[in-house]
GUDRENFI-70465 format. One line per 3 residues: their letters; for each residue z, x negated, y of N, C-alpha, C. Coordinates in steps of 0.02 Angstrom, whole numbers, plus 32768, in hexadecimal, padded with zeros to 4 digits. Layout:
A	Z/X/Y/Z/X/Y/Z/X/Y | ...
This chain:
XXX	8000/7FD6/7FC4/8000/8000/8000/8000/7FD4/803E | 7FDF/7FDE/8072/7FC2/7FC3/80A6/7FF5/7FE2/80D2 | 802D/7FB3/8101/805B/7FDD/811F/8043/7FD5/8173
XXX	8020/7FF8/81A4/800D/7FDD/81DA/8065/7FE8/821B | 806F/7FAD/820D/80BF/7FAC/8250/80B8/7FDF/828D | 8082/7FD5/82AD/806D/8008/82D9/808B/8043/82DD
XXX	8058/8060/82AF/8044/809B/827D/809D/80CA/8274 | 80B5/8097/825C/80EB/80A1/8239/8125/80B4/8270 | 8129/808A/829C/8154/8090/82B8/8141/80CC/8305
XXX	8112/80DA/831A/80F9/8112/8333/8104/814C/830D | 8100/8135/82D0/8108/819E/82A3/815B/81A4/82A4 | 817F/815E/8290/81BE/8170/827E/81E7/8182/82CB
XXX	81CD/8167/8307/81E0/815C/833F/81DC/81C6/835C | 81B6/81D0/8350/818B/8201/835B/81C2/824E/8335 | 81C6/8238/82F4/81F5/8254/82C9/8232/825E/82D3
XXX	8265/822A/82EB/8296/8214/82F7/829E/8248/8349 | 8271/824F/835E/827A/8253/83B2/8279/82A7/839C | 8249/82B0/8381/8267/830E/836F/8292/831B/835E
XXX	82B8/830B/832D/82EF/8312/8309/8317/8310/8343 | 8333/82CF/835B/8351/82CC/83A9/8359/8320/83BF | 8316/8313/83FB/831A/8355/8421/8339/8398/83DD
XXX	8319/8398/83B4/8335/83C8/8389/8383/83D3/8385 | 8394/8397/8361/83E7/83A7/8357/83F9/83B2/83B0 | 83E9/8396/83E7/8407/839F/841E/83FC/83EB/8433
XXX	83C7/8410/842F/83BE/8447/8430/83E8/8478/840C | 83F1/8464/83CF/8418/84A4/83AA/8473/848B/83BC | 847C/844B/83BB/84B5/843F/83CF/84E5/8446/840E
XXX	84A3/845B/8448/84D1/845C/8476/84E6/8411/84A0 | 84C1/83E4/8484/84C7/83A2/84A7/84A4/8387/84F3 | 84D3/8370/8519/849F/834C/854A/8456/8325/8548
XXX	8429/8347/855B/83DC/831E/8552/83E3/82F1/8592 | 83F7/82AC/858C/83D4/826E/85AC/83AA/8241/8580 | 8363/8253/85A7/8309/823C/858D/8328/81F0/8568
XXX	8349/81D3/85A4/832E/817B/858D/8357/8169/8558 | 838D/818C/8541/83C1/8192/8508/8394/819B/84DB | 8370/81E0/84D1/8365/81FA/84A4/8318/81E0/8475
XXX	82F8/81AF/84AF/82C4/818D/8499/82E8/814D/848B | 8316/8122/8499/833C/80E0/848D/8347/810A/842B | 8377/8134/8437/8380/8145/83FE/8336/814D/83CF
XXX	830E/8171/83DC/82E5/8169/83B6/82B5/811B/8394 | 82B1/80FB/83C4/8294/80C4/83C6/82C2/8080/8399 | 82F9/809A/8396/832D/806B/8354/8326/8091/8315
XXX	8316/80E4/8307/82FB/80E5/82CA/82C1/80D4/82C5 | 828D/80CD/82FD/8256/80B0/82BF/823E/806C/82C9 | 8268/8042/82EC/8272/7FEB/82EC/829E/8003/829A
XXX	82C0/800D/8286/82E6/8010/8243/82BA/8026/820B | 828F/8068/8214/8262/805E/81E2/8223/8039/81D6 | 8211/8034/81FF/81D3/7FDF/81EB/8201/7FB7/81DA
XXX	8242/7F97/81DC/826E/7F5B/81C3/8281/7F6E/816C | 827E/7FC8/8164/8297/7FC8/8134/8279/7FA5/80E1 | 8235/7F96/80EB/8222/7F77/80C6/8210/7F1C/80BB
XXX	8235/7F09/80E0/824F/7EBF/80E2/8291/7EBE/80D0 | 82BB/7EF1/80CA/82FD/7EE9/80CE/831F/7ED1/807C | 833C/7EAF/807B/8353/7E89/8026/8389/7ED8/8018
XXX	839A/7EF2/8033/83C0/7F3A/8007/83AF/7F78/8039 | 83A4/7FA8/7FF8/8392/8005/8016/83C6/800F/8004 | 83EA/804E/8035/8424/8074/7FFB/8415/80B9/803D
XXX	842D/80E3/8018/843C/8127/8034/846C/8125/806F | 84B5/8101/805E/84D9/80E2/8084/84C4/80BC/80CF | 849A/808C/80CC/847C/8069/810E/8465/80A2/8127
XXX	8433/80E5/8104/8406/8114/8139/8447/8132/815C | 8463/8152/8130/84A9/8180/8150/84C6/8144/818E | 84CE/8114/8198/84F1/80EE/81B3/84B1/80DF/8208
XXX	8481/80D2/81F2/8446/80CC/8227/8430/811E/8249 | 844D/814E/8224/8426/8193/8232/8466/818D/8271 | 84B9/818F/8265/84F3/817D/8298/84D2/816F/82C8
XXX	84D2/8127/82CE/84B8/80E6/8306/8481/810A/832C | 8452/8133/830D/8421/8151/8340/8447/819C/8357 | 8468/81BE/8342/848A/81DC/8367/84B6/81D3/8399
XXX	84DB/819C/8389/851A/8181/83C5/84DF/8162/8407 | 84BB/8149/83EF/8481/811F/8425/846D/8170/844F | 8459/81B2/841E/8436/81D2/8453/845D/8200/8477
XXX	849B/8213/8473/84AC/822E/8490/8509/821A/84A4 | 8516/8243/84D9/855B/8214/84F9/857A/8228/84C0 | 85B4/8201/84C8/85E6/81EB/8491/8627/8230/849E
XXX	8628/8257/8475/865E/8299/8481/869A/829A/8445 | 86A8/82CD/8444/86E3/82D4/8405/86CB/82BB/83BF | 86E8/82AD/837D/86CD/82A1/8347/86B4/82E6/8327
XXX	86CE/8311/8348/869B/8347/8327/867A/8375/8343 | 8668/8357/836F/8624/8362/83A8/85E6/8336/8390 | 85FF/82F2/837A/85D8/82CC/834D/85CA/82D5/8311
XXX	85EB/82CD/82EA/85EB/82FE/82A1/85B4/8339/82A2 | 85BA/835B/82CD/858F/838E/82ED/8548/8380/82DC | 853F/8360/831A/8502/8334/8341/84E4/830B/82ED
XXX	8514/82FE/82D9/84E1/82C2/82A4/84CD/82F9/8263 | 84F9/832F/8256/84DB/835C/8222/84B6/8377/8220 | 84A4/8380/8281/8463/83C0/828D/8424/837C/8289
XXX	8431/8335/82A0/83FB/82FC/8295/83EF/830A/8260 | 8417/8300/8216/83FD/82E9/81DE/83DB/8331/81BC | 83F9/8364/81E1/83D5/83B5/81B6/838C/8398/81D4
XXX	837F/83A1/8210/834C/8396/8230/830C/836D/821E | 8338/832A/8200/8301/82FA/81E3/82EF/831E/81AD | 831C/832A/817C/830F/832B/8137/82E1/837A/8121
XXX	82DD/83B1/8162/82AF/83E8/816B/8277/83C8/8174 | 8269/83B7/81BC/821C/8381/81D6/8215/8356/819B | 8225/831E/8189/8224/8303/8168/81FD/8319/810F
XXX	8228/8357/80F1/8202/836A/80BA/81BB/8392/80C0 | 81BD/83CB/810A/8186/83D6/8117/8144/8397/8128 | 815B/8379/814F/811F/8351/8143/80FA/832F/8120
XXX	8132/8318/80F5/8123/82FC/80AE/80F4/831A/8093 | 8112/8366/806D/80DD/8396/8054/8081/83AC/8080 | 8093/839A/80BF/8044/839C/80DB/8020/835D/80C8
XXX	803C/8331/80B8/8029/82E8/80B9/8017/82F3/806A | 8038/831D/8034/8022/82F8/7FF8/7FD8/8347/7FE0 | 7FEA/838C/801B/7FBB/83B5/8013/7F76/83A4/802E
XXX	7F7D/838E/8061/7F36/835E/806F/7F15/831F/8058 | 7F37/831E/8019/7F32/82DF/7FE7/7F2F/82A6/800D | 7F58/829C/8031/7F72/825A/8062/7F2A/823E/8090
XXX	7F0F/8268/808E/7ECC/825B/80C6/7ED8/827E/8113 | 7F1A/8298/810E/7F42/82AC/8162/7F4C/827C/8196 | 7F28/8299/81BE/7F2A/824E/81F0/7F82/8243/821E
XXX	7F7C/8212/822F/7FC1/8209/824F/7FCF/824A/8297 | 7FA2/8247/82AB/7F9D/827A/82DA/7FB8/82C6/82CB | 7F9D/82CA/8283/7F99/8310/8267/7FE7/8314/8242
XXX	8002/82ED/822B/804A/82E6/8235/8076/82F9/8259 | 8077/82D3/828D/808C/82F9/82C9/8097/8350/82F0 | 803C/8340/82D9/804E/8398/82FA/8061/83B6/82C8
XXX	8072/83A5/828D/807E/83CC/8256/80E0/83D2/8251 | 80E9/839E/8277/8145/837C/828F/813E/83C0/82AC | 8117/83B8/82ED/8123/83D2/8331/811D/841E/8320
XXX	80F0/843B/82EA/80ED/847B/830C/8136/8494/82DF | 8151/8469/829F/819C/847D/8272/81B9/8475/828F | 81C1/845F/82C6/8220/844B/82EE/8227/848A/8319
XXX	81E9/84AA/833A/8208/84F5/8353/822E/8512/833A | 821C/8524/82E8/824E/8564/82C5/8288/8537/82A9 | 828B/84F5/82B1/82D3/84D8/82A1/82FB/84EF/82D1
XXX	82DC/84E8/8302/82FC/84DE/8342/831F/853F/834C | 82EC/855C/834B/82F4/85B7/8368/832F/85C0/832C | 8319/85AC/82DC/8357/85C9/82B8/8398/85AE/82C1
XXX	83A9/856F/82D4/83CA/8541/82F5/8411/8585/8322 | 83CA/857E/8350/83E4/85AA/839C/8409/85EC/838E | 83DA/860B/8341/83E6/864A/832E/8445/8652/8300
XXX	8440/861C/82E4/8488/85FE/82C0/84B5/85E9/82F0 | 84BA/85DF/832E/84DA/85BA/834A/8505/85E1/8389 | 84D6/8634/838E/84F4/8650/83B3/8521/8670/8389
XXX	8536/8672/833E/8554/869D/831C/858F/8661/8316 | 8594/8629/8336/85DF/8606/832C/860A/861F/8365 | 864B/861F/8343/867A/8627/838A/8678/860C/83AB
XXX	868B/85B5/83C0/8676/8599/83F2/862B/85A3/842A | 862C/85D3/844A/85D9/85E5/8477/85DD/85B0/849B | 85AD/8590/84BB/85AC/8577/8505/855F/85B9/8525
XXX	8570/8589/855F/852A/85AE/8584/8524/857F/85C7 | 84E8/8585/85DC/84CA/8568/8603/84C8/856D/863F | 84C7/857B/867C/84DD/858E/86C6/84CF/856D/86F9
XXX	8494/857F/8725/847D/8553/8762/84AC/856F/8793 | 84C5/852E/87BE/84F7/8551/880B/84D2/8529/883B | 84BC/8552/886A/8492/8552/88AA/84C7/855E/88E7
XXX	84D6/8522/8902/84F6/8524/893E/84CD/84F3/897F | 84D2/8506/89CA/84A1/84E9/89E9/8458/84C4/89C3 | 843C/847C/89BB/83FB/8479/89A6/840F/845D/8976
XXX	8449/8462/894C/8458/843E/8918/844E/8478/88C9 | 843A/845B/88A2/8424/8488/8855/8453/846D/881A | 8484/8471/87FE/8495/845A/87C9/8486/8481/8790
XXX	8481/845E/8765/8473/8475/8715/84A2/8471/86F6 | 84CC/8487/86C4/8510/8487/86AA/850D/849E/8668 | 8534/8486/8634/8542/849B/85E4/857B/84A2/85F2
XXX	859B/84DE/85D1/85ED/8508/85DD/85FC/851A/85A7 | 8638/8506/8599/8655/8523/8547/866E/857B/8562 | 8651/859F/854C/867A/85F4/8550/86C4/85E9/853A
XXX	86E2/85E5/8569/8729/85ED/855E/874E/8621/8561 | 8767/864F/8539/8779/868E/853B/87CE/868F/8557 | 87EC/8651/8562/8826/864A/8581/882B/861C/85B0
XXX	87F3/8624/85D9/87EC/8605/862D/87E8/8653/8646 | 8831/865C/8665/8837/86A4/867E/8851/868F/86D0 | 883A/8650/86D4/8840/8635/8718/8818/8662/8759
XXX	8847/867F/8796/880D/8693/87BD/8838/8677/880A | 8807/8673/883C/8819/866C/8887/8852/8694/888D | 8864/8680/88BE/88AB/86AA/88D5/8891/86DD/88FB
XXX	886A/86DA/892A/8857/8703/8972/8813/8724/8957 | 87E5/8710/892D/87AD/873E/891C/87BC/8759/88DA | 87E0/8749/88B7/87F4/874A/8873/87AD/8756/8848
XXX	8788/871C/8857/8760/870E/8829/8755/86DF/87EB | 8737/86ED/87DA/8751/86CC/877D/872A/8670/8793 | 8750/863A/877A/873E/8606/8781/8732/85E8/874C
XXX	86E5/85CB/8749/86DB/8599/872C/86E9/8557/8751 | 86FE/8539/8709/8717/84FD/8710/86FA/84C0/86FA | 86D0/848F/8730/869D/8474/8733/86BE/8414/8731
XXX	86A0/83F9/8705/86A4/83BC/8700/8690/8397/8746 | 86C1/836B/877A/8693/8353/8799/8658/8325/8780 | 865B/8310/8763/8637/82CB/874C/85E5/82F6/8750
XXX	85E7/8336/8752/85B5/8360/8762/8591/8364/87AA | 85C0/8379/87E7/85AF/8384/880E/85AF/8337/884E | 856B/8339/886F/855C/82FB/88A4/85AD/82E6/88C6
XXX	8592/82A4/88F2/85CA/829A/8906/85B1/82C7/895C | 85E7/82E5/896F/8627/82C4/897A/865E/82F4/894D | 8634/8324/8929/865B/8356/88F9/8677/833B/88C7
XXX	8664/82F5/88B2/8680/82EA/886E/86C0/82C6/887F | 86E6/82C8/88C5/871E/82B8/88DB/8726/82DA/8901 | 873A/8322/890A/8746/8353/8937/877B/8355/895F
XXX	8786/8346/89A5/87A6/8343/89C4/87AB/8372/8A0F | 87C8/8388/8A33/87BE/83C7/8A5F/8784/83A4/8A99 | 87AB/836C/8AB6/8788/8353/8AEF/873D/8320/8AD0
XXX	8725/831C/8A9D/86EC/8309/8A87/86D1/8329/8A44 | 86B6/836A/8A71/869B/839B/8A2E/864E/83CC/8A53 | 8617/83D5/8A3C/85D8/83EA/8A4C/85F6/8438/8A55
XXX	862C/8462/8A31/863B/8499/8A32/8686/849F/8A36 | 867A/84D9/8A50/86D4/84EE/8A5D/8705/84EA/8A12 | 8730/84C2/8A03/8761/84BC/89CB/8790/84F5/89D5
XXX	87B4/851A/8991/87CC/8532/89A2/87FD/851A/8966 | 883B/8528/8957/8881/84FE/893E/8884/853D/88F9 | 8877/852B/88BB/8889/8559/8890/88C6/8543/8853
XXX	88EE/8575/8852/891F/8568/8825/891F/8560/87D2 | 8919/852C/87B3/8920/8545/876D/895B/852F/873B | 8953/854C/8707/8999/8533/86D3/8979/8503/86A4
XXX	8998/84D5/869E/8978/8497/866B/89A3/848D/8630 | 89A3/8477/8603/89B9/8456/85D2/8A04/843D/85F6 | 8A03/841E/862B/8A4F/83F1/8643/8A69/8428/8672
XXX	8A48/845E/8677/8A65/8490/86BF/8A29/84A1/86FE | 8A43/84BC/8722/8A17/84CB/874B/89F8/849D/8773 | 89BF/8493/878A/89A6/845A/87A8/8972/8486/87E4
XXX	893E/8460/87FA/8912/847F/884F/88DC/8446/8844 | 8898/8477/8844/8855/8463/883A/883F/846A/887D | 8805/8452/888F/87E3/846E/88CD/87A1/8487/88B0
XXX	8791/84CE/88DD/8760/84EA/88C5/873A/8504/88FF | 86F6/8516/88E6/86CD/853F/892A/86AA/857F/8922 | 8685/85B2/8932/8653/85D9/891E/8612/85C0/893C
XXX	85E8/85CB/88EC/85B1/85B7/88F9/8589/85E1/891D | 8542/85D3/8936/8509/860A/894A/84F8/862D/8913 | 84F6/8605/88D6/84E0/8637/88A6/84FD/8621/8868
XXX	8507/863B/881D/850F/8632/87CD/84EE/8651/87AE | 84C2/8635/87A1/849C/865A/876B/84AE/8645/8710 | 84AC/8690/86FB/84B9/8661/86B5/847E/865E/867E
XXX	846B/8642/8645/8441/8628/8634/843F/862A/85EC | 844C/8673/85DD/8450/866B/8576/840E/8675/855C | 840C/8638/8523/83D9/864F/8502/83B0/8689/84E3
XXX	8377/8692/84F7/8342/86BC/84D3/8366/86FE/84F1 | 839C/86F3/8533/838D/8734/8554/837E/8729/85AC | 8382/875B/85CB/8359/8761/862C/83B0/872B/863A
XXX	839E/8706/8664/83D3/86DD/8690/83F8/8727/86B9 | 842E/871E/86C8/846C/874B/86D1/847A/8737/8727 | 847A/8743/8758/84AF/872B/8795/84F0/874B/878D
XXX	8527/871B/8789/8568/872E/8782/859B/872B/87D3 | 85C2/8738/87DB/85E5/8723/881B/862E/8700/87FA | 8630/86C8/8812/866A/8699/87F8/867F/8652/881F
XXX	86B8/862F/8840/86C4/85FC/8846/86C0/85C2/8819 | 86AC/858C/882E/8696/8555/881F/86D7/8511/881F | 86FE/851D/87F6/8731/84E9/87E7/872D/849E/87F7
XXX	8756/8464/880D/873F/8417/87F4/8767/83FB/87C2 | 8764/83ED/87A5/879B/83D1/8776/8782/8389/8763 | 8798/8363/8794/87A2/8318/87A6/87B4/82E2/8761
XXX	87DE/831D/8741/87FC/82EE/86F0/87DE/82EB/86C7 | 87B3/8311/86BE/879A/832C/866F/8755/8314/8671 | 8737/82CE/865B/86F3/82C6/8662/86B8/82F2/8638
XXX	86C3/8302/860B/86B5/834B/85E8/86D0/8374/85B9 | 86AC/83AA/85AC/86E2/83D6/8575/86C9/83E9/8542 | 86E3/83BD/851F/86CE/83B8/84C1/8675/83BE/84CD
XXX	8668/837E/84E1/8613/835C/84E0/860C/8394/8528 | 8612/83C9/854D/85F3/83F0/856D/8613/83D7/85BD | 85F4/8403/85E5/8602/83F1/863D/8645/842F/8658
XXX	8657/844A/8629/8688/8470/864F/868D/84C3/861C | 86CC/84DA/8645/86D0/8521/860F/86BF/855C/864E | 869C/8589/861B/8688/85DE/862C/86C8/8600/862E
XXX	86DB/860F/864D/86FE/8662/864C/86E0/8695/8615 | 86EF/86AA/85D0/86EA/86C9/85AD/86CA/871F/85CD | 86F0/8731/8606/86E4/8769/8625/8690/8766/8646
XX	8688/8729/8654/8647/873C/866F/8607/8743/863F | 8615/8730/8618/85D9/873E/85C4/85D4/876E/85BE
């Protein structure tokens, strides 16, 4: 067998990078591009090596399938990861047998190209049944653009059904937003250097009661899958401590779902 390095490492590169977006899609993970191609690009530098290598074992793949997960996406709880690497390896080992089977039904005269789209057009219904399984776990998140002056944020929110946090004076329900999310000078909110009026919200923590600063946005829109985006009315929390929450940017108010 004639192995072209190229060849090889473009299909596996290619492979590797669906799966990616895939498990990040059904998981609920942060998509950063240059992660998620770095990650891809160490599985398939690993599979062109795998046939120089003095030992195969099942063990090294399980161990390299990790390494390209921790590479593609930020580093969260162990079973946010756990997560992330089960929906990778379902992912491969779906793409993976389908293509196979096109490869041995076209009696291996499938061009590399035709591979691909043959990846590309199977990772949709991984992906939709994925989406379809995933709203039936208890843990929900959901998605939520906040539009204040010319600023747009994009946000992943765990549905928290016991963030019963609201303003004092509008008594509106608050989400509670990671700064590490929002530009500066918000991601250190302070009264006398802030783009919007702060307003002082009370909450109960784990050690006792503590004081967030929060604002109302121009707008919240919310953002569930495979249904119409929602405008909700809600304050916009900072929570300075918490760089995220369990892999996500902040928690939903259960009430507003």
């Amino acid at each position: 067998m004639i192995l072209y390095a190229d060849v090889l490492i473009f299909l596996n590169f290619a492979m590797d990078f669906l799966c990616l977006c895939a498990a990040a899609k059904i998981g609920a993970r942060k998509f950063i591009g240059w992660r998620v191609v770095l990650g891809a690009l160490c599985g398939a530098i690993y599979a062109a090596a795998v046939p120089f290598l003095p030992l195969e074992s099942s063990v090294l793949h399980l161990g390299v399938s990790a390494l390209l997960c921790l590479v593609a996406f930020p580093v969260g709880s162990g079973k946010i990861f756990l997560k992330t690497w089960f929906l990778f390896l379902m992912s491969s080992a779906c793409l993976g047998g389908i293509v196979s089977g096109a490869y041995y039904i076209g009696q291996q005269r499938i061009t590399v190209w035709g591979l691909l789209l043959t990846a590309a057009v199977c990772c949709l219904p991984v992906v939709l049944y994925g989406l379809y399984c995933r709203k039936r776990v208890y843990e929900k998140n959901m998605k939520i653009e906040i539009s204040f002056g010319e600023n747009l944020i994009k946000a992943d929110l765990l549905v928290d059904s016991g963030n019963l946090v609201t303003e004092p004076f509008s008594a509106l329900p608050v989400v509670i937003l990671s700064s590490a999310v929002l530009p500066p000078p918000l991601n250190k909110p302070t009264p006398g250097n802030s783009p919007v009026p702060l307003r002082a919200i009370p909450i109960r923590t784990e050690t006792g009661l503590g004081l967030i600063y929060g604002f109302i946005p121009d707008k919240v829109t919310l953002c569930p899958p495979f249904e119409k985006k929602k405008q909700v009315e809600a304050v916009i929390g900072i929570d300075t401590d918490n760089a995220d929450f369990a892999g996500l940017d902040g928690l939903l108010p259960g009430a507003l779902v």
